[in-house]
N, C-alpha and C positions, 0 to 999 in steps of 0.2 A: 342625681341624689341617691346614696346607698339606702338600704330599706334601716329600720330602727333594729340595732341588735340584740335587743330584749326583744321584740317580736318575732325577731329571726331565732332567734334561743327556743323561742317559748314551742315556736313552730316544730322546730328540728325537735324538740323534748316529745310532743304531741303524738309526730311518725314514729319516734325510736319505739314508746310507750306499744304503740298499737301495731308495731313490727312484731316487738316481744312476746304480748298476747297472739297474736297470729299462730309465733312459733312453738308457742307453748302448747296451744291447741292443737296444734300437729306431732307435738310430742308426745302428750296425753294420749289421743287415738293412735299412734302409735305405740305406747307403751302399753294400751289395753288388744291391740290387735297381738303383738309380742304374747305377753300373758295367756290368752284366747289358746293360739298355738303350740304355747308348753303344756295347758291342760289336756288340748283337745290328743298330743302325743302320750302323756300318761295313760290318758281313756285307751288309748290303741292300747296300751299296755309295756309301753317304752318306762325304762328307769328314769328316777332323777342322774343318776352318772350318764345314761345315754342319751336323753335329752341334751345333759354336757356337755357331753363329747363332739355331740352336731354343733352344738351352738359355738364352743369354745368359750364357757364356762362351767367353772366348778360347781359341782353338785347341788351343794349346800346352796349358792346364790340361785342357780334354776329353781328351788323350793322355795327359797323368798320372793320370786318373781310371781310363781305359781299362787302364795299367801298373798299377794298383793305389798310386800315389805317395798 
């Protein structure tokens, strides 16, 4: 006998949900370790263009990164 496909749905919806969060959370500290890192290179005394230049982005985005945008 197959299992019930609304419970099988409900199931599958349950993992995808708590996959999502997982990634997200891994995003989040990574996008605050990222951040961390472009501050901690201004402190050295690095520009917003040379911070850029390492990273392979443009200026302006490194100082959004930096503001928390």
């Amino acid at each position: 006998m197959s299992p019930d496909p609304k419970k099988k749905a409900l199931g599958d919806a349950r993992k995808a949900q708590a996959d999502f969060e997982k990634t997200q959370r891994e995003l989040d500290e990574r996008a605050k370790a990222r951040r961390e890192s472009f501050e901690r290179a201004k402190i050295a005394g690095a520009t917003l263009r040379e911070i850029g230049e390492a990273v392979g982005l443009h200026h302006t985005r490194v100082g959004q990164v930096i503001r928390g945008e």
